[in-house]
C-alpha positions, 0 to 999 in steps of 0.5 A, a space after each residue: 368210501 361214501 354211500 353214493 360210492 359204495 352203492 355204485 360199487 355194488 351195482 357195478 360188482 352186479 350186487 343186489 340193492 334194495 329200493 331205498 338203496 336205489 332211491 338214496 341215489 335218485 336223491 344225489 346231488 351235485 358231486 354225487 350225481 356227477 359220479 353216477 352219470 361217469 359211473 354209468 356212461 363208463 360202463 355203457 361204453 365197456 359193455 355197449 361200445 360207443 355206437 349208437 344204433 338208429 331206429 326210425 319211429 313210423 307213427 303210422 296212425 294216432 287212432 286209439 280205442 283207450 282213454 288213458 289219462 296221460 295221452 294226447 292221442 286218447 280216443 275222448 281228445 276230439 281236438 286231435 285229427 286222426 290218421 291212419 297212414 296206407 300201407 304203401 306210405 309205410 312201405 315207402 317210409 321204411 324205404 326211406 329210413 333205410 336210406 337215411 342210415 337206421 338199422 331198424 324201423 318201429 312201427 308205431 300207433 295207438 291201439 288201433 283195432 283197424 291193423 288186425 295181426 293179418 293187415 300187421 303181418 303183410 305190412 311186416 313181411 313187405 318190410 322184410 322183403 323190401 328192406 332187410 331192416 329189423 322191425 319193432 312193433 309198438 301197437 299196444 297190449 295184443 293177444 297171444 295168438 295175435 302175438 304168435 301170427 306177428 312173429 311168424 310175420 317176421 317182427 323182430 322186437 316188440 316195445 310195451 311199457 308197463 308205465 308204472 308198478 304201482 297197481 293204484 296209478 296204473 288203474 287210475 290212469 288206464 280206465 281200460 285196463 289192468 296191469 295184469 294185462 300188461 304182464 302178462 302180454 310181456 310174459 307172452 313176448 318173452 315165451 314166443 322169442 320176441 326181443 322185448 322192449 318195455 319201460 316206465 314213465 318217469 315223474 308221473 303224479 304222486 310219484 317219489 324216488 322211492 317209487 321210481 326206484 321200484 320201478 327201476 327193479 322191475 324193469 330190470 327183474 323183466 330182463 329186457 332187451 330194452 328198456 324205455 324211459 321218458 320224462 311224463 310231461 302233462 299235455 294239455 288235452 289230457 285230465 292230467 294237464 298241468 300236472 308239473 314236473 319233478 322239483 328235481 329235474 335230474 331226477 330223470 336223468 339219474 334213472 336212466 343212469 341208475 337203468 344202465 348200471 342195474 342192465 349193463 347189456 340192454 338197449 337204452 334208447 335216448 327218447 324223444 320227450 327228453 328233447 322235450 324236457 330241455 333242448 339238448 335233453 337226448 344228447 344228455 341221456 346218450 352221455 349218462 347210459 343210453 345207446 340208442 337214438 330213435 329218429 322220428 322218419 314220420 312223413 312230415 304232414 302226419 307229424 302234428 297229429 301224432 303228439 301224446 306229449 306236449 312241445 314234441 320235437 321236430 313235428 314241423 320237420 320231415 324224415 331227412 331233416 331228422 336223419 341228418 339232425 341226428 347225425 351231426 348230434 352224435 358226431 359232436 359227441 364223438 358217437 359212431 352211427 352203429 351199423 346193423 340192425 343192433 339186436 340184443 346182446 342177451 343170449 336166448 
């Protein structure tokens, strides 16, 4: 047995590796990283099933008060213009993911101190009321009070990456925060009973397998009922335009097989920036762990303004174009559309 071999026994045996175990695997090539993807599409099946559940993005407004270093919608981008959807488009949005077949909608935007926990929670409890859908917010770090009044609201799930592990990065890249911040926002979702959602950005500047791998760890010793990872991809409005992409392009694709294997029973969402990273990039994903996929339902007029990558898919299309995209996607992979809200499998 070789090494790639006798690792990924051990991952599926539920053992223990350490970080330069983890990143030996984001390092295979050719047969070897073969053997991880079948290794972890199989286990996806076996633990997950073959459904995909569908959750419809709602990027509701692209107004934010941080200046993160990576994002196309920080508040110094003045090329952006800004948009805060009203309350009835968002109502009549979720409607419309309803209709199109999503068990779940995610409330997305920048940090937007416009949607206090209160204008949140109206908008929360007319979703519920209207549609039965589960509801994600992705609104970035809040307080636990806020947090509390949220889930008494009726929010379901709750997304917040912490980006990167390592302290350096992460304060270089967010000037308004501090990774503590982070942790301890996620510690709160967990303690109030919300199912949580987080993850990292894979291939930032500087980064090494070696840190991929340790955030692969954390991510995993954070027991998430989520788990959401992207490709970074340098926009071009950012201080961080023109950063290149990892010399190996697998590499991204390993860590979300790797992400599967180390969380045989977490939601593992086919993330949009990997339509970006190639054009048959979320179709790859769902083949090598995930079971997830998040059609953008964003009336179409919103779309171009809501781009905190660049080459973002499907922002000249509208909600229906992508319901029906994503469709025909799973079909030629012999994927069902799941049916239901698709909340966590981890017990309480």
């Amino acid at each position: 047995m070789n090494v790639t071999q006798e690792l990924l026994s051990r991952l599926l045996a539920n053992q223990p590796v350490t970080a330069a175990e983890l990143a030996l695997l984001l390092k295979a090539q050719g047969k070897a990283c073969e053997l991880i993807y079948a290794t972890a599409d199989g286990l996806r099946s076996r633990r997950m099933g073959d459904e995909v559940f569908l959750r419809g993005i709602i990027e509701f407004s692209n107004i934010c008060k941080n200046n993160c270093w990576y994002c196309g919608i920080r508040c110094d981008n003045t090329s952006v213009t800004r948009y805060r959807m009203t309350d009835e488009e968002i109502i009549e949005t979720a409607r419309n993911a309803q209709r199109w077949g999503c068990g779940t909608v995610v409330l997305q935007s920048g940090e937007d101190p416009f949607y206090t926990a209160g204008r949140l929670g109206d908008i929360l409890r007319r979703i519920k009321e209207e549609t039965g859908l589960a509801v994600t917010l992705s609104v970035g770090v809040r307080s636990r009070d806020e947090l509390s009044r949220l889930k008494e609201a009726g929010c379901d799930r709750y997304l917040l990456r912490f980006e990167t592990t390592s302290n350096a990065l992460f304060s270089a890249i967010h000037p308004d925060e501090p990774f503590e911040n982070r942790v301890r926002c996620l510690t709160d979702l967990r303690e109030l009973g919300y199912q949580v959602g987080s993850g990292f950005m894979i291939g930032l500047p500087g980064s090494t397998p070696e840190m991929i791998a340790h955030d692969i760890l954390f991510a995993t010793r954070l027991s998430l009922d989520m788990i959401g990872c992207g490709p970074f991809l340098s926009h071009p409005d950012t201080p961080l335009a023109e950063k290149p992409l990892l010399a190996d392009r697998e590499i991204y694709y390993k860590t979300i097989a790797l992400l599967r294997l180390l969380n045989p029973d977490a939601h593992i969402p086919a993330t949009t920036a990997f339509d970006a990273l190639d054009p048959d990039g979320r179709n790859l994903v769902l083949q090598r762990g995930a079971n997830v996929f998040m059609p953008n339902v964003t009336p179409g007029k919103f779309r171009r303004n809501y781009q905190l990558y660049p080459n973002k898919p499907c922002v000249d299309e509208d909600g229906a174009a992508c319901a029906i995209c994503v469709r025909g996607r799973l079909a030629n992979l012999g994927r069902p559309v799941g049916s239901g809200p698709g909340h966590t499998k981890r017990l309480p």
